[in-house]
N, C-alpha and C positions, 0 to 999 in steps of 0.2 A: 554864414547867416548871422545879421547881430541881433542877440536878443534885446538890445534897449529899442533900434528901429531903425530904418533902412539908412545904411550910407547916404552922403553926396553920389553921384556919379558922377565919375571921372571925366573930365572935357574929350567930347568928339572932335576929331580932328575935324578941320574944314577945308570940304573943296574949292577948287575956285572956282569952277561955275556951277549952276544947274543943268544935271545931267536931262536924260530922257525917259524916267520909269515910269511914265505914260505909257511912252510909243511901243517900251518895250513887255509892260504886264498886257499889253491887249495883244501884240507878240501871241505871249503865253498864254493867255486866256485861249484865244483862237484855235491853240492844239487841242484845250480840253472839250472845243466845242461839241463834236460827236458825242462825247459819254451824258455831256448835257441835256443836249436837242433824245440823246435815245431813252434820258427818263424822262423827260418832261412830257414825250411820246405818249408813255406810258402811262402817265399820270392823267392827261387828258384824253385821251380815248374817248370816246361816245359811248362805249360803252360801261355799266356800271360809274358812269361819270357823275352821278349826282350824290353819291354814295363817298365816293373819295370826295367830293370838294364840297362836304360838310366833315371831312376829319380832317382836311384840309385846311379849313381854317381854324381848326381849332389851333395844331400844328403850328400856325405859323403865328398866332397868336401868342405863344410862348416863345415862340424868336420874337416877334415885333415887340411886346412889350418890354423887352432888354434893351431895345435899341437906345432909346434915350440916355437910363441910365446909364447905359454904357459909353455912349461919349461924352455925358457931362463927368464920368469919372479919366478918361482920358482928357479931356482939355484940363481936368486938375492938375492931371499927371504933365500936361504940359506948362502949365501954369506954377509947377513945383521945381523944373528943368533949369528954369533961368536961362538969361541971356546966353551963357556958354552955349547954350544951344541953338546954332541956326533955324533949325527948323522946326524949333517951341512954338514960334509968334504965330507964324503962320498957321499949322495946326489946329493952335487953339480957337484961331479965331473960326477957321473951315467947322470945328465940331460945336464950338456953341453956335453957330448958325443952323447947320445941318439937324442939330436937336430940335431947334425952335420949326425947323421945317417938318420933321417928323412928329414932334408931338400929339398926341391920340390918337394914332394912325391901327393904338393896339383899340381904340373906344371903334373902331370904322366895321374891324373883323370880330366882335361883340356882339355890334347891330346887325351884322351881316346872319352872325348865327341864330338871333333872334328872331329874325326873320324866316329863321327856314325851323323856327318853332322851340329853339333851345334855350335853354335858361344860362346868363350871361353868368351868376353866381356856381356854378356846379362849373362851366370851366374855368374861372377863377381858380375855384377850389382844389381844381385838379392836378395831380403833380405833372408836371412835363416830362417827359420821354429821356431815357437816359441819351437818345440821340439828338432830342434839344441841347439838353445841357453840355453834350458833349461839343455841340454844334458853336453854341454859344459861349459856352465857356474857356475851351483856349482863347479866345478873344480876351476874356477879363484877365488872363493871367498874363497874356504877352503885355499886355499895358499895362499891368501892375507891377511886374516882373524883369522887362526888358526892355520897352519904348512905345508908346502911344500911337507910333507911325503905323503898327502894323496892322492896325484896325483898318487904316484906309483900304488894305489888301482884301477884307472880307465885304467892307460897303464899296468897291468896284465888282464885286459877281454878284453881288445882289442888285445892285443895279442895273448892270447889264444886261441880268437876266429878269427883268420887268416883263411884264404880262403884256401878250400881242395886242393890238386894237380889235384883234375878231376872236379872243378866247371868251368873252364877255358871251358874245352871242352863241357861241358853242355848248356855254354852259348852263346858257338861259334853255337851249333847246331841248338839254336831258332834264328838263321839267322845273328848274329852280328858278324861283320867282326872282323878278327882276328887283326887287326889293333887297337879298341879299347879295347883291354882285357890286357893291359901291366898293370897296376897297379894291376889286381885279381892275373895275374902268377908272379910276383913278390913279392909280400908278403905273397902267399904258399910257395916261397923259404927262405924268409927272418927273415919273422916271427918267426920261430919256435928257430932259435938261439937266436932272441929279448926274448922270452917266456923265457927261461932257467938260462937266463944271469939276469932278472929280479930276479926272485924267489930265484936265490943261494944270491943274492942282500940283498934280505928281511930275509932270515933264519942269514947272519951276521952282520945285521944291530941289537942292544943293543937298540928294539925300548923299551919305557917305556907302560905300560897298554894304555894308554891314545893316545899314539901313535899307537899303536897296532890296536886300536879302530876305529884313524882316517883312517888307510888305510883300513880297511874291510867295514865300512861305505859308504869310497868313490867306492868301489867296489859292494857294494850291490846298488845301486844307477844308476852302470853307466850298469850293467847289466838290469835294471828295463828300463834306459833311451836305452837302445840298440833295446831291445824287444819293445819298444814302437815305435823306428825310424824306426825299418824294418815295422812294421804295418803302419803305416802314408805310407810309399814307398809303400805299398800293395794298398791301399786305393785310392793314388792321382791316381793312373798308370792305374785302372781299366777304361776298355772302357765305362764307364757310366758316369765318370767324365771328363768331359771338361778341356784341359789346357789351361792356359792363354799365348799367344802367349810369346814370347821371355825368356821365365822362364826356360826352356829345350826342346832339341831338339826336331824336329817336327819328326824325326822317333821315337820317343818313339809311337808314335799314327802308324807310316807306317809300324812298323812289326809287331805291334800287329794281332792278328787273329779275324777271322769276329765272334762275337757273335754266336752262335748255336740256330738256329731258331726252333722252333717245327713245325711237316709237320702237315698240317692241313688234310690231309689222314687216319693219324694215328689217333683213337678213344684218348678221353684223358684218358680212364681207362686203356688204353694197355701204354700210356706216363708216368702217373703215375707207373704203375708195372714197365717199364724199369727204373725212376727215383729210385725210392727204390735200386733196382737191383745196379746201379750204386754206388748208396754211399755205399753200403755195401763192394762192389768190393773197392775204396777206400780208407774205412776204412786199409784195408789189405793191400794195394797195397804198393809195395818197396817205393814210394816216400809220403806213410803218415808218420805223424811227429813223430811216436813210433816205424818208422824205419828207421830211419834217424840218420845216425852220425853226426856231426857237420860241418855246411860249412858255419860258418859268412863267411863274405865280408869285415870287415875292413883295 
């Protein structure tokens, strides 16, 4: 480490062509699909679903508002690379566009909360989850640290995993006004050009092994950290947990649905047989997670 400030880095070797780390991170993406499709499962349920997708946007509102600054400080980083670098130019220009495309997209999930009755300053105010930071944060260090590329690795599974065109309606139907659903039905439309434009991005980028490496890394990673954020959302929103006032709106708790009491009429051995009965029903049913297509939310 130099304490006056960071080296040159040393010239990357150059390939002679452009490989295929398109064809091959959606390859790999494809494997993690189950662990994906079985939280996002979870997360969207019908039930208690209006509960989670008011801590849900809170949630993502502490990822989205990184987004920007985070690759206007990567195209620095590429902008600092210099020629030696094949794959400076291009980069940089992929993330000052991609920022000017993102831009307020953290003001979209703000309105969204305000509308379902929260005050936009209290979650400002509020620290983000050590599994944002965490989520987010290996991103700023591998681009401050190691190469700017590897950011591409965490904005391909976010865009990937873009919100279905009929989670909108799913969510309007657990009671939440259509008023705050404008960031889910805008990035089902948006997303999926982001996705495309991405990956043709990465198959003519001449990344080198090493590079190659750091975007799939950073991809294994922010799928790991994605599935772990929707569970935390799962977690805080349930009616057993208490929220601490001004952290997220207080309807996450007013749509929620009343607990299912057991009738004390009912023998507990005929409770038990219907309890079996149900999870088996469950297991089968369209919205378990092995029959589930995919419907992140970011």
């Amino acid at each position: 480490m130099s304490v006056a400030g960071r080296p040159a880095p040393p010239p990357l070797p150059l390939p002679a062509v452009p490989g295929a780390a398109g064809t091959a991170l959606r390859a790999r993406l494809a494997l993690t699909a189950p662990a994906v499709r079985g939280a996002t499962a979870r997360l969207w349920h019908p039930t208690g679903l209006a509960a989670r997708y008011a801590r849900y946007l809170v949630v993502m509102h502490g990822v989205v508002r990184a987004s920007v600054p985070l690759m206007e400080r990567a195209a620095g980083r590429c902008a600092g690379l210099g020629p030696h670098d094949p794959v400076a130019g291009p980069l940089e220009r992929y993330f000052r566009a991609h920022a000017a495309e993102e831009r307020c997209h953290d003001d979209w999930l703000l309105a969204d909360l305000t509308a379902l009755g929260g005050t936009p300053a209290a979650v400002v105010a509020e620290q983000p989850s050590p599994s944002v930071a965490r989520f987010v944060g290996a991103q700023y260090y591998w681009v401050e640290h190691h190469h700017p590329v590897a950011l591409l690795g965490y904005i391909a599974v976010l865009e990937s995993n873009a919100p279905a065109p009929w989670l909108a309606d799913r969510i309007a139907a657990a009671g939440v006004p259509d008023a705050a659903l404008r960031t889910v039905r805008e990035h089902a439309e948006l997303d999926g050009e982001h996705t495309a434009a991405l990956f043709t991005l990465l198959d003519e980028l001449p990344l080198t092994p090493v590079l190659g490496r750091a975007v799939t890394t950073s991809a294994m990673h922010t799928v790991e950290g994605l599935t772990g954020l929707f569970a935390h959302i799962e977690l805080v929103a349930r009616p057993s947990n208490h929220t601490r006032e001004g952290t997220y709106p207080s309807c996450a708790t007013r749509h929620s649905k009343p607990a299912i009491r057991a009738n004390p009429a009912v023998p507990a051995a005929s409770r038990t047989t219907r309890s079996s009965s149900s999870k088996r029903t469950a297991s089968t049913s369209p919205d378990s997670p092995t029959n589930n297509a995919r419907y992140c939310g970011t």
